[in-house]
N, C-alpha and C positions, 0 to 999 in steps of 0.2 A: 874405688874398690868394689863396692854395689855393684855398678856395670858390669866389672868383670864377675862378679860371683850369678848377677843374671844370667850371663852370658853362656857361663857357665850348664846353671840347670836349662836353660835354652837345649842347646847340645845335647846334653844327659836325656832330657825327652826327648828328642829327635832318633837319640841312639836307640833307646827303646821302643819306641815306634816302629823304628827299622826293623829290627830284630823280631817282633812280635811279628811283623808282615812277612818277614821272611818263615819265621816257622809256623804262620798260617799259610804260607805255600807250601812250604812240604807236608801239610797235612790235614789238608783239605780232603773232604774224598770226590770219586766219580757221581756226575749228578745221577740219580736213577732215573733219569727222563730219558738218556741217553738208548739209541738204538734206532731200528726201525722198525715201526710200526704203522701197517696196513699200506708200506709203501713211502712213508714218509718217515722223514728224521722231527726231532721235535724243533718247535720254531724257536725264532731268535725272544729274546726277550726284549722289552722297550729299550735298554741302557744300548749303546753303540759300541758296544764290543764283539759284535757279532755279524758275522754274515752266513746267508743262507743261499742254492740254490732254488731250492723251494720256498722263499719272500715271497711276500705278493710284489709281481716286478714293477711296482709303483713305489714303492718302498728303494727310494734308492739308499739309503741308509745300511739296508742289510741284502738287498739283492743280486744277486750277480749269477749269470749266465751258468746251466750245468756243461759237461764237458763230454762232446760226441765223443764214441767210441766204434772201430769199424772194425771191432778183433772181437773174439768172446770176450765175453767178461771175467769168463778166466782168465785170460791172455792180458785182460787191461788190466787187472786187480796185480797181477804180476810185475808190469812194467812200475806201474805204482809204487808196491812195495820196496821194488828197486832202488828206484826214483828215493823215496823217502829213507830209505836205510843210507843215503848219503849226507842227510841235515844233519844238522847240530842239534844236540836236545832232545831225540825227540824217539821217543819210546813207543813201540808197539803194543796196545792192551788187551786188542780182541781183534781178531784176523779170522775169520769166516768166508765161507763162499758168500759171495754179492754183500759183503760190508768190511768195513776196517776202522777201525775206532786207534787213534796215538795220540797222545799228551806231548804238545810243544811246549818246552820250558822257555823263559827270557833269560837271557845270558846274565844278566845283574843280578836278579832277586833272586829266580828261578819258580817265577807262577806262572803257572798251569794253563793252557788254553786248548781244549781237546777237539782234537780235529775226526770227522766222520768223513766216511765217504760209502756213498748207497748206490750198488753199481746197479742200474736199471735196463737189464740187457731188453727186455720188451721196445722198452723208448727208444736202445741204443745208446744213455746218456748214464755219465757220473752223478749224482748228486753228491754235494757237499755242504756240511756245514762246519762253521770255526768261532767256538766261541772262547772266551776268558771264564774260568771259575772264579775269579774277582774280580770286583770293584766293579767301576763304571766306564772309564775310556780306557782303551786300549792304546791309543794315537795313531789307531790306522793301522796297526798292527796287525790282525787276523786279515782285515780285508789286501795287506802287499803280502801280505804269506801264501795266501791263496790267489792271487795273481800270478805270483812268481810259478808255481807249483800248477797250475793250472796250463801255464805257458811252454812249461819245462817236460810237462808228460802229453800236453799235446806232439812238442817236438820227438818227443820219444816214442809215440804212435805212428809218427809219420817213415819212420825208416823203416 
């Protein structure tokens, strides 16, 4: 009977744990690092929940390729938002000429990972970045989101 009465508050912590992480996703807020500045978006931090195209591309952890564009930047920031109003989860918070700032939610919990995109019509290229407003690992998460999305709006530049 002990066992099961451990067992018990075993679970009961777990349940609350749960619950506490879930309503620290709904209400976390936006970091104020966010944006861009002087050209740049802000960098990743040490934890692996992040990727950037502006890494140092030594950095394969958070680095990954920006995304050419051969339209204005108007025109790409368009296909983009397209593009992105077909995800699941994922809300628009600042849409600007030459930036877009949306929060991807995870389907389970529903926390936060706020995705940038810094159209750099000079270079010709997208810059992005994808991070988690918690914890530590993602599982890979931002860096196949932004594969996917990267993939999916180059194909949608090319028609």
């Amino acid at each position: 009977m002990i066992l099961g009465w451990a067992a018990l508050g075993v679970v009961a912590l777990v349940a609350v744990g749960v619950a506490t992480l879930a309503l620290q996703a709904r209400t976390v807020g936006v970091p104020p690092e966010l944006g861009v500045r002087n050209g740049r978006l802000a960098p990743c931090p040490s934890s692996p929940n992040c990727v950037s195209t502006q890494a140092d591309p030594s950095d394969a952890t958070h680095a990954m390729p920006p995304l050419p564009f051969a339209v204005p930047a108007a025109a790409a920031q368009q296909q983009l938002r397209e593009l992105l109003s077909t995800q699941p989860r994922v809300e628009v918070l600042r849409d600007e000429a030459g930036y877009l700032h949306v929060v991807a939610r995870s389907a389970t919990m529903g926390f936060p990972d706020d995705v940038e995109f810094f159209f750099d019509e000079a270079a010709g290229v997208i810059h992005f970045r994808s991070a988690s407003r918690l914890g530590q690992s993602d599982m890979g998460v931002n860096r196949a989101r932004m594969e996917q999305l990267s993939a999916a709006l180059l194909t949608a530049m090319e028609r």
